[in-house]
C-alpha positions as a Markdown table, in Angstrom:
| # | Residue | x | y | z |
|---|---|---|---|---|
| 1 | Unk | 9.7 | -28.5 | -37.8 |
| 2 | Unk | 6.6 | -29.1 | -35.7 |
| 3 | Unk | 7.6 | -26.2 | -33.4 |
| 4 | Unk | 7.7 | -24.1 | -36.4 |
| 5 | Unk | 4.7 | -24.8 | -38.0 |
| 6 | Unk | 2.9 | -24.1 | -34.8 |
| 7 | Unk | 4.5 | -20.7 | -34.7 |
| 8 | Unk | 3.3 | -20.5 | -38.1 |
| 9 | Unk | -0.3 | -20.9 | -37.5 |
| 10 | Unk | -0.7 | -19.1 | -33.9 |
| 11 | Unk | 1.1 | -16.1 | -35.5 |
| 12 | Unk | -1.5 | -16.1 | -38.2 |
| 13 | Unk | -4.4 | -16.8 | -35.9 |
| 14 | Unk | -3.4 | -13.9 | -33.1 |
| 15 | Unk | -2.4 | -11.6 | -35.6 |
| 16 | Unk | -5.9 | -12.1 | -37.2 |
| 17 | Unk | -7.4 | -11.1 | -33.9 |
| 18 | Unk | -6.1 | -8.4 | -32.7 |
| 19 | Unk | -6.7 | -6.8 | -36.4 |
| 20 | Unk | -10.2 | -7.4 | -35.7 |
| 21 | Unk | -10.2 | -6.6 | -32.3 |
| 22 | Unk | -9.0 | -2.9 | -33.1 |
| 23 | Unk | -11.4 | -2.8 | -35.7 |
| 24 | Unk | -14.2 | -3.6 | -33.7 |
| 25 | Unk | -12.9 | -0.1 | -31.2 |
| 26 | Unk | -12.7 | 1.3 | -33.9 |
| 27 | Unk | -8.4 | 2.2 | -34.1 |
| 28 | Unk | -7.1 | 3.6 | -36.9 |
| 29 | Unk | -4.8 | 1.2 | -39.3 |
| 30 | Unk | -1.8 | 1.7 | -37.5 |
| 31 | Unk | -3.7 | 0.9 | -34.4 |
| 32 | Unk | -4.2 | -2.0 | -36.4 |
| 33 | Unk | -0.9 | -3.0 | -36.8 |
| 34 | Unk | -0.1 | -2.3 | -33.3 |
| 35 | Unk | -2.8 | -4.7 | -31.5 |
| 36 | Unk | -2.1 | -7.2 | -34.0 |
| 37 | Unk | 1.8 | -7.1 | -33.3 |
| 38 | Unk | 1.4 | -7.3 | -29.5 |
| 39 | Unk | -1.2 | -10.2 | -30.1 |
| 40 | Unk | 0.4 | -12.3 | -32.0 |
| 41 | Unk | 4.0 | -12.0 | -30.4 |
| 42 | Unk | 3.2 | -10.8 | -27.0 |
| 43 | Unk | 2.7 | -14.0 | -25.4 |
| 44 | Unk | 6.2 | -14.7 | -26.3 |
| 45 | Unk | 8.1 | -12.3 | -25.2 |
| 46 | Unk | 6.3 | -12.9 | -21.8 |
| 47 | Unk | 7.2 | -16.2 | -22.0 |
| 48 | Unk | 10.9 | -15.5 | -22.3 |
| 49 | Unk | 11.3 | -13.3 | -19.6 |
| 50 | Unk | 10.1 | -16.1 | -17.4 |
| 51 | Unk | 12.1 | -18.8 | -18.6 |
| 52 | Unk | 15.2 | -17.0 | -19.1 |
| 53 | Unk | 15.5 | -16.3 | -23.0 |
| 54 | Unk | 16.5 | -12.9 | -24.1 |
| 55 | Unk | 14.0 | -11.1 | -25.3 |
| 56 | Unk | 16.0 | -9.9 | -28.1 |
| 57 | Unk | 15.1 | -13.5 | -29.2 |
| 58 | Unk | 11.8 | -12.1 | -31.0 |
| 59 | Unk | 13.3 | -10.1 | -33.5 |
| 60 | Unk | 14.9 | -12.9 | -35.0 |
| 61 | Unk | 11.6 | -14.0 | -36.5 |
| 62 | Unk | 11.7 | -11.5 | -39.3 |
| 63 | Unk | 9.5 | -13.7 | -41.4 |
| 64 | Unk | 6.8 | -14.6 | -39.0 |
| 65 | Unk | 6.9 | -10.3 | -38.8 |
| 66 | Unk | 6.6 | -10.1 | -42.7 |
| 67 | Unk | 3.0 | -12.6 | -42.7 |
| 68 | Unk | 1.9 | -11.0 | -39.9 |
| 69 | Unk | 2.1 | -7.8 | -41.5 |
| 70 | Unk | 0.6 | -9.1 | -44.8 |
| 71 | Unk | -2.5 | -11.1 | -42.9 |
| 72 | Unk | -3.2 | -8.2 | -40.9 |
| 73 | Unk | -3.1 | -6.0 | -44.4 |
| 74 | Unk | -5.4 | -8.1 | -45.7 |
| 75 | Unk | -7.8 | -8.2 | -42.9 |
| 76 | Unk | -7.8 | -4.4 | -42.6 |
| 77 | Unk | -8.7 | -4.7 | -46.5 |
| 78 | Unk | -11.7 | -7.5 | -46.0 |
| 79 | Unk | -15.3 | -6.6 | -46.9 |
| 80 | Unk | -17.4 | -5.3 | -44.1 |
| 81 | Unk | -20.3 | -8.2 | -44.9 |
| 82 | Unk | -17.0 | -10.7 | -44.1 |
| 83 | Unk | -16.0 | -8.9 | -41.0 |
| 84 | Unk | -19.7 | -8.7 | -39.2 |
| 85 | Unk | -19.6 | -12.2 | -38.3 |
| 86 | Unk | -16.3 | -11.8 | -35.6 |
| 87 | Unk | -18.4 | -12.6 | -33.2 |
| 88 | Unk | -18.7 | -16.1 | -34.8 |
| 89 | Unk | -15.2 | -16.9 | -36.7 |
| 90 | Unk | -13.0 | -14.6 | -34.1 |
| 91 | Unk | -13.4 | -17.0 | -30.8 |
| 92 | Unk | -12.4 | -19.8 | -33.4 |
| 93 | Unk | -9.6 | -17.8 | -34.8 |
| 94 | Unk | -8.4 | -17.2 | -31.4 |
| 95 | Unk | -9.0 | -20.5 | -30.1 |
| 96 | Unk | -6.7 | -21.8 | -32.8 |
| 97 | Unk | -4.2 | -19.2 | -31.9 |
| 98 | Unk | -4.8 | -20.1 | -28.1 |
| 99 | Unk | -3.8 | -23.6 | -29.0 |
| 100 | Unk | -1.0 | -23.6 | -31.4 |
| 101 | Unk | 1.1 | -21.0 | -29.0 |
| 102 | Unk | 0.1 | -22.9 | -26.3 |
| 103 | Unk | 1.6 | -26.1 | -27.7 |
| 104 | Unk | 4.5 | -24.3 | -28.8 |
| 105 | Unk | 5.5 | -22.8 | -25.3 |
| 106 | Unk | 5.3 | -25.8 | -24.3 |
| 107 | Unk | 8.0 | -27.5 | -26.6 |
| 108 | Unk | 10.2 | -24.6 | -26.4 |
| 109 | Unk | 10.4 | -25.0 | -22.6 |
| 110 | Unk | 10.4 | -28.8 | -23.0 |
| 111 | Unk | 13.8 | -28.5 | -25.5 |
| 112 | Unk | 15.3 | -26.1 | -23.1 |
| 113 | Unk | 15.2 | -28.8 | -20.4 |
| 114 | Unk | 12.6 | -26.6 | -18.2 |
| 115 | Unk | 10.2 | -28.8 | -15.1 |
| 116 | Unk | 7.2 | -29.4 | -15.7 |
| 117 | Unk | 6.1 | -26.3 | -14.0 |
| 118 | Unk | 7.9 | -24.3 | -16.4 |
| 119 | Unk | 6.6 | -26.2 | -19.1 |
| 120 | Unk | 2.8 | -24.9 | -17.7 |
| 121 | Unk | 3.7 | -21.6 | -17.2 |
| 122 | Unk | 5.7 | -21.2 | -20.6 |
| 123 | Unk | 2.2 | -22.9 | -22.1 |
| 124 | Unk | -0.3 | -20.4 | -20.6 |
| 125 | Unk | 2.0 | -17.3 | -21.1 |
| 126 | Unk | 2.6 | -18.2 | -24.9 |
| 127 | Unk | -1.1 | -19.3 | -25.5 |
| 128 | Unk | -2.6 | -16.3 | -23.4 |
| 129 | Unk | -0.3 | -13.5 | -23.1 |
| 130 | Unk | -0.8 | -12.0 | -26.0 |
| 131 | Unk | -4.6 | -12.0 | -26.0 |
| 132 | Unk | -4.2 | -10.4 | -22.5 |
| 133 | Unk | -1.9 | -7.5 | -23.8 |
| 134 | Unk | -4.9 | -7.1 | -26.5 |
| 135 | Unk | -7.5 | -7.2 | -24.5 |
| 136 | Unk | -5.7 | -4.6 | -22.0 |
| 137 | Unk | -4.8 | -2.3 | -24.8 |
| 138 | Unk | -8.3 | -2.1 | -26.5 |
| 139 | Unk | -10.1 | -1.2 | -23.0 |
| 140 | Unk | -11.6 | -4.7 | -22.3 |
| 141 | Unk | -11.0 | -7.5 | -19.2 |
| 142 | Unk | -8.8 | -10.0 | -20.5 |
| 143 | Unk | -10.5 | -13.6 | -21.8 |
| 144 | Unk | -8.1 | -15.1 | -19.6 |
| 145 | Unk | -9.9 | -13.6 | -16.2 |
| 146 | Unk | -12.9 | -14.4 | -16.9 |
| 147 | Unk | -15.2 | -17.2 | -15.3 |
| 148 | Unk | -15.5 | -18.6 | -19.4 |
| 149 | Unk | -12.9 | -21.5 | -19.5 |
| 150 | Unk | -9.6 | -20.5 | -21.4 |
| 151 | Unk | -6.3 | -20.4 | -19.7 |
| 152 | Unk | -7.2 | -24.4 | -18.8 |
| 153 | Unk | -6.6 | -25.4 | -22.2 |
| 154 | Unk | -3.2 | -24.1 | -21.8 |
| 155 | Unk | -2.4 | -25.8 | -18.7 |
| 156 | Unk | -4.5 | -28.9 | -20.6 |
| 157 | Unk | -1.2 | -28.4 | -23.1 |
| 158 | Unk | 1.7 | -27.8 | -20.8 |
| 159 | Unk | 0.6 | -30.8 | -18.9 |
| 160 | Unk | 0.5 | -33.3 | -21.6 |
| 161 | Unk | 3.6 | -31.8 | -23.3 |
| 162 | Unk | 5.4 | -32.0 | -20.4 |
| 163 | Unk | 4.4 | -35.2 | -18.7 |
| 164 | Unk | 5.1 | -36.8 | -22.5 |
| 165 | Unk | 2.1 | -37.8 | -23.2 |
| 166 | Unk | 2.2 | -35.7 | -26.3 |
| 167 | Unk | 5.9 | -36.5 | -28.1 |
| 168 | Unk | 5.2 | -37.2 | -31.8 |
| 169 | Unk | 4.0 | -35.0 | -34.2 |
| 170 | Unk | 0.8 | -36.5 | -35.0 |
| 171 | Unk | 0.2 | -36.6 | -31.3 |
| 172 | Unk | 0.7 | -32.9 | -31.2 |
| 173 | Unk | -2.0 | -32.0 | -34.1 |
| 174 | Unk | -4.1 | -34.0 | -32.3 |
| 175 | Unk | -3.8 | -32.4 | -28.8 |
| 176 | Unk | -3.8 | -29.0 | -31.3 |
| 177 | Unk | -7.2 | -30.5 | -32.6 |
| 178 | Unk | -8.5 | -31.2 | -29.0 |
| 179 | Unk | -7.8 | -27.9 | -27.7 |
| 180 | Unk | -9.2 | -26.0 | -30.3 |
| 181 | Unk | -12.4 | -27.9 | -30.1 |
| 182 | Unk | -12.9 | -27.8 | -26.3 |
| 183 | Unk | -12.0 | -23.8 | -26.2 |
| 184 | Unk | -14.6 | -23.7 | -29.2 |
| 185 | Unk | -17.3 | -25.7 | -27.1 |
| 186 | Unk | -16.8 | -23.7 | -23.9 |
| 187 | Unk | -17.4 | -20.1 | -25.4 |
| 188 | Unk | -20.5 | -21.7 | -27.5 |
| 189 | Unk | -22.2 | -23.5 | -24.3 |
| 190 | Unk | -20.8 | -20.8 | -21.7 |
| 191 | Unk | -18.8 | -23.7 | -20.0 |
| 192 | Unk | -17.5 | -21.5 | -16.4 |
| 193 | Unk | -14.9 | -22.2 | -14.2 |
| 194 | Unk | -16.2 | -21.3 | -10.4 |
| 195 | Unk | -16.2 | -18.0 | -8.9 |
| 196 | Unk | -17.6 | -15.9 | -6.4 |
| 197 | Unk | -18.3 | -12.5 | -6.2 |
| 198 | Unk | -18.3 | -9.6 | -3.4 |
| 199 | Unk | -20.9 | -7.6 | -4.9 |
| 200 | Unk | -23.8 | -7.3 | -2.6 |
| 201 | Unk | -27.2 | -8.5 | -3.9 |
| 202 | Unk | -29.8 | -6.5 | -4.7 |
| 203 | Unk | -33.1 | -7.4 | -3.9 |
């Protein structure tokens, strides 16, 4: 049940920004539907061809297709005064869908019996992978490779899943309610991972 509603609510969440993604370059409705799709179900058809679940597994979701549809409808359909503040509500709505998928990778490798390194991987593949596809189809570097802390909160998840730190259901809305809120503070105070460049410096 837990598992379920955490599909529930990153489907919702990704599928909300990839609408709004493609809206912001401008696609035309079906492009809607498209970046939305691969947003909200990308990550998890990643995830299965890593740890060995047939891919063919996705379409059995038909209902988690039909909201996604409908919440993507009704974005397209939103006021334009609603949709100018993306730039504020979208890194939330993301960051929820970053979490719950996350979270939900993680218990569908944990069921299946998967290390703890699978567990990570199946974590940051469910919770990212579809933002990357996005990101990659609407022209833009992915949030995942950037110096901006993301793909941690992920790993943040596989590792507390899969060490079982996390077991109970409360437990898991409130690692849910952790990750949200730390991927919410690190886009709002520019929170950076370290990196280094090659670019020469001007002078």
């Amino acid at each position: 049940m837990t598992w379920e509603v955490f599909n529930v609510i990153g489907t919702i969440a990704f599928a909300i920004s990839g609408a709004i993604v493609a809206m912001e370059e401008e696609y035309d409705i079906l492009g809607v539907y498209i970046l939305g799709i691969v947003t909200a179900f990308g990550g998890g058809v990643v995830r299965n061809l890593l740890i060995g679940v047939p891919v063919s597994a996705i379409w059995e979701q038909g209902v988690l297709f039909q909201l996604a549809l409908f919440v993507m409808t009704a974005v397209f359909l939103f006021p334009n005064n609603v949709l100018k503040h993306w730039t504020k509500w979208g890194n939330f709505t993301d960051a929820i869908g970053l979490a719950a998928f996350a979270i939900q990778g993680a218990l569908y490798a944990t069921n299946m019996n998967h290390p703890l390194s699978a567990v990570i991987v199946a974590a940051v593949l469910t919770g990212s992978g579809g933002g990357i596809i996005r990101d990659v189809l609407a022209g833009r570097k992915p949030l995942v490779l950037r110096s901006e802390i993301y793909a941690a909160w992920a790993i943040l998840a596989g590792l507390t899943i899969g060490l079982g730190i996390a077991k109970s259901p409360l437990q898991l809305y409130v690692l849910f309610a952790i990750i949200v809120t730390f991927r919410a503070l690190s886009y709002t105070y520019k929170w950076r991972l370290p990196n280094r460049t090659l670019k020469a410096r001007s002078y």
